[in-house]
N, C-alpha and C positions, 0 to 999 in steps of 0.2 A: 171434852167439848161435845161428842157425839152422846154420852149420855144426857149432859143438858138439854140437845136435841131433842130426842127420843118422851123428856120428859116434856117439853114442851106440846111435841106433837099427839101424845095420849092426851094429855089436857085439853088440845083443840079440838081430838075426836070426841069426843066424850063432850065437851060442849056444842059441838058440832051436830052430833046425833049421824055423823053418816064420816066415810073415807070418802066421799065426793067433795063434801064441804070443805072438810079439815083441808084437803089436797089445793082445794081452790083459792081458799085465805093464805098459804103458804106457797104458793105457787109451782106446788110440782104436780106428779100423775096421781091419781087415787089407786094404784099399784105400784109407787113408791113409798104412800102412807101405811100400807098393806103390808110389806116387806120389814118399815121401822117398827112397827108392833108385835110380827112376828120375832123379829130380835130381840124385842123385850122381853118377849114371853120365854123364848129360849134360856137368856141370860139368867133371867128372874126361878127358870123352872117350872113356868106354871101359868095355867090361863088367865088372861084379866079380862075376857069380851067373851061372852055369849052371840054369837051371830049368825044370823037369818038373812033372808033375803028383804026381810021392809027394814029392822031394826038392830041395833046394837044392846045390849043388856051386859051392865058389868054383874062378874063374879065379885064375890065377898073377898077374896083377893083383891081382884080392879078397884074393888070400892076405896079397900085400905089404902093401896098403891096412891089412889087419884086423890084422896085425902093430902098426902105427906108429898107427893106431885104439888097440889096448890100452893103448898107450906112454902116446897122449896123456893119456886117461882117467886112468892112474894119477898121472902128472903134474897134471893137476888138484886128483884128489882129495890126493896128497900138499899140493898148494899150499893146498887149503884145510885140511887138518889143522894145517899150520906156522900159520894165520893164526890155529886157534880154541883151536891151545894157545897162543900169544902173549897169549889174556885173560888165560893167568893165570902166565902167567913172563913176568916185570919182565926188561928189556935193555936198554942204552943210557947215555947220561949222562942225569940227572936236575938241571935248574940250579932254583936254590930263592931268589924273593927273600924276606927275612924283616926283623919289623923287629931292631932289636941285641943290646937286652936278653933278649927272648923265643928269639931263636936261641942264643942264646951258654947260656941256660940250662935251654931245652924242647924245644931241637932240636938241636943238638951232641952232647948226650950222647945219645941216644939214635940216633944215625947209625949206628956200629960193628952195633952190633945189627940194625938194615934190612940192612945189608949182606950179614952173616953171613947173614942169610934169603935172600937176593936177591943172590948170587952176582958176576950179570953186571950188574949196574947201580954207575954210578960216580956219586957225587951232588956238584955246586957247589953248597957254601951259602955264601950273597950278604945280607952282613948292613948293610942301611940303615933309619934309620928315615924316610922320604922315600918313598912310595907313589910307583912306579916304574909306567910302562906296559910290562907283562910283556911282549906281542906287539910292540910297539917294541924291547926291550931284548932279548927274546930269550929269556925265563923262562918256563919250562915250568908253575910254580907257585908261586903266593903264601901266603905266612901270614898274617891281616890281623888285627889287632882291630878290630872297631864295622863301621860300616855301611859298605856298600859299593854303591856307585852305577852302576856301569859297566855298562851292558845286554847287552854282547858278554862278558859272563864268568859263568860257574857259579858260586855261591858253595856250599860244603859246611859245614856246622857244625863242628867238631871237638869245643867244649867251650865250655858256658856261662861268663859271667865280665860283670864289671860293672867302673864306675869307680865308687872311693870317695872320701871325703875321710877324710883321715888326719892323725895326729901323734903325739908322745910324749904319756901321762899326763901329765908333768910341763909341758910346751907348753900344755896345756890349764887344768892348776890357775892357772899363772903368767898367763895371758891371756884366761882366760874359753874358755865352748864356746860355738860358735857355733848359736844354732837355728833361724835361715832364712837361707838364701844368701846373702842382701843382707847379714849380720852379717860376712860375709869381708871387709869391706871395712875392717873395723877388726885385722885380722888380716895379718900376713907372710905373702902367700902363695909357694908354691915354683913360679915357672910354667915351663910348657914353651914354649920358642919357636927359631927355627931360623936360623943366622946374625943374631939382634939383633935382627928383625922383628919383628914385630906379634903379639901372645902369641895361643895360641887359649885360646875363650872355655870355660868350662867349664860344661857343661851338666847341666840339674838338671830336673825336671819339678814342676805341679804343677798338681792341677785338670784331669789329662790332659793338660796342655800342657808343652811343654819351654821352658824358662825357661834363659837364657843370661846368665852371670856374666862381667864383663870384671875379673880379681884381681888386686891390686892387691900390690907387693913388689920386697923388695929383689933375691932371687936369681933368675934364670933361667937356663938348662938347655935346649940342641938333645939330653940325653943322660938317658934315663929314670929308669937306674939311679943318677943323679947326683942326682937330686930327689929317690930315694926315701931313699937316704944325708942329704941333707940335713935330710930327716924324721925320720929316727932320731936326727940329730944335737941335736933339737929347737928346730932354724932356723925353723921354723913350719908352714905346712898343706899338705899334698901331693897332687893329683888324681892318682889313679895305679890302674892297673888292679889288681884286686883276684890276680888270679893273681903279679902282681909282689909284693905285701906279703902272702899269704894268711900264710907262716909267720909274720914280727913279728905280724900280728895274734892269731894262734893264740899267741902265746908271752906276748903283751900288749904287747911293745915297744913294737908300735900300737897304735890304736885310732880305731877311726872314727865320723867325726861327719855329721848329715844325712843318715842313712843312710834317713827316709821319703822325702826329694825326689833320690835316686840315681837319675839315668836309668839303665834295664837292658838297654839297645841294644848291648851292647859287647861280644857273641860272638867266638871265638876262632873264623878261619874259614880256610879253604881254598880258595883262586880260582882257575880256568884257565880257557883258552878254550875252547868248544865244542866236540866230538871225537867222531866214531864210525864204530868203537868207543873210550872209550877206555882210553891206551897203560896196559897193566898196570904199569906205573914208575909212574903218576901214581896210580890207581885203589888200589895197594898201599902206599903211602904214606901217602896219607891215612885208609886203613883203621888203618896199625900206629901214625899220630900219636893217632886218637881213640880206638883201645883203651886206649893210656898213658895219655892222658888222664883217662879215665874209673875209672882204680882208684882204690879208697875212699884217699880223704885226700890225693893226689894231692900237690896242689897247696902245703897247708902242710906237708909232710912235704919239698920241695926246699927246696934253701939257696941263696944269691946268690956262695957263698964261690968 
């Protein structure tokens, strides 16, 4: 760094034409400008200034010196120009884990279009629903829904959204509605569970507190869009994020039940590791997912077709 200095402040004397000048655009004494030249010359071996009492005169040394001095200085500033237009032109591949359903129909389609904007960036979308370790695996950025735990990652909101419970009108005349949590138990439920294991619990709040359902049924499902089909099908009750069914709901196909005890923890969100600055691929991204996001009606105006 003290050499950058140094090269610096030869280039100001020397444009300068005087250690008064140079001293006075850089803000120190003209007997601190005095001293960094002499270091040079030290270092270097060898004189770069002819000096008098009116003027400055480089040696054929200085001359060379102040030559590859300008060089380097532009090279700098070039290298910092390439780095601060990099915030805002996206380059590179972009790898994206997502979970299945929500990629295949909130993030797929809408890819062509990032691109067209964003040129030079190529995107891998990596669709599981299985919470991956991004930094293990290699992903640059997650899609998540609901809470996210992990203290080594960012989380970005993209777009509100909640889990419901759901089913046909006709599901509901035929088997009763259900009006506290505990009533699912008399109910088909649609569960989600992953290789055969052990269903997760479906969570509800009440009294402030979140209150965990263990549902009880015939069908389960490692595949979202397959419980929400089964719901339409009016196989029985479906926990399902609300951005998945907003259209049947809007149309009434669905309709949802225990909609005071919904826990509303279940944001559509944005995860990557720590970065800075960071890479405009990531930062642009998740800018162009939450603009779509956010246009009126968004959500029941997509189809699952």
């Amino acid at each position: 760094m003290d050499k950058l200095r140094d090269i610096e402040t030869f280039a100001n004397v020397i444009r300068a034409g005087s250690f008064a000048k140079a001293a006075e655009a850089e803000g120190v004494t003209p007997v601190m400008i005095g001293r960094r030249i002499t270091e040079i010359e030290k270092r270097l071996g060898g004189e770069l200034l002819h000096r008098s009492t009116r003027k400055l005169a480089l040696t054929s040394a200085g001359s060379a010196y102040y030559r590859h001095c300008i060089e380097m200085m532009e090279r700098v500033c070039k290298a910092e120009r390439l780095v601060s237009d990099g915030r805002d032109y996206a380059t590179g591949q972009l790898i994206v884990s997502c979970p299945s359903s929500f990629g295949r129909h909130h993030v797929a389609p809408h890819l062509l279009e990032f691109m067209n904007a964003n040129p030079d960036v190529n995107v891998s979308l990596n669709l599981s629903d299985r919470v991956v370790d991004l930094v293990r695996m290699g992903y640059e950025i997650g899609i998540r829904s609901g809470p996210v735990i992990d203290p080594n990652l960012v989380v970005t909101r993209l777009a509100p959204s909640r889990i419901v419970a759901c089913g046909t009108p006709a599901y509901f005349e035929a088997h009763g509605t259900p009006l506290t949590p505990e009533e699912l138990a008399h109910h088909n439920c649609l569960i989600y569970n992953e290789h055969g294991g052990q269903q997760r619990g479906w969570h509800f709040q009440r009294d402030g507190s979140v209150l965990v359902i263990r549902p009880n049924g015939k069908l389960m499902s490692n595949d979202g869009s397959t419980l929400t089909r089964w719901a339409l099908d009016g196989l029985g009750v479906a926990w399902r994020p609300h951005w998945e069914v907003a259209r049947q709901l809007a149309t009434g196909e669905l309709v949802t039940v225990l909609d005071d005890a919904t826990s509303p923890n279940y944001d559509i969100v944005a995860v990557y590791p720590a970065q800075n600055p960071l890479p405009a691929k990531i930062r642009l991204f998740v800018s162009w997912l939450r603009t779509i996001y956010s246009a009126p009606n968004y959500w029941a105006s997509r189809t699952d077709e």
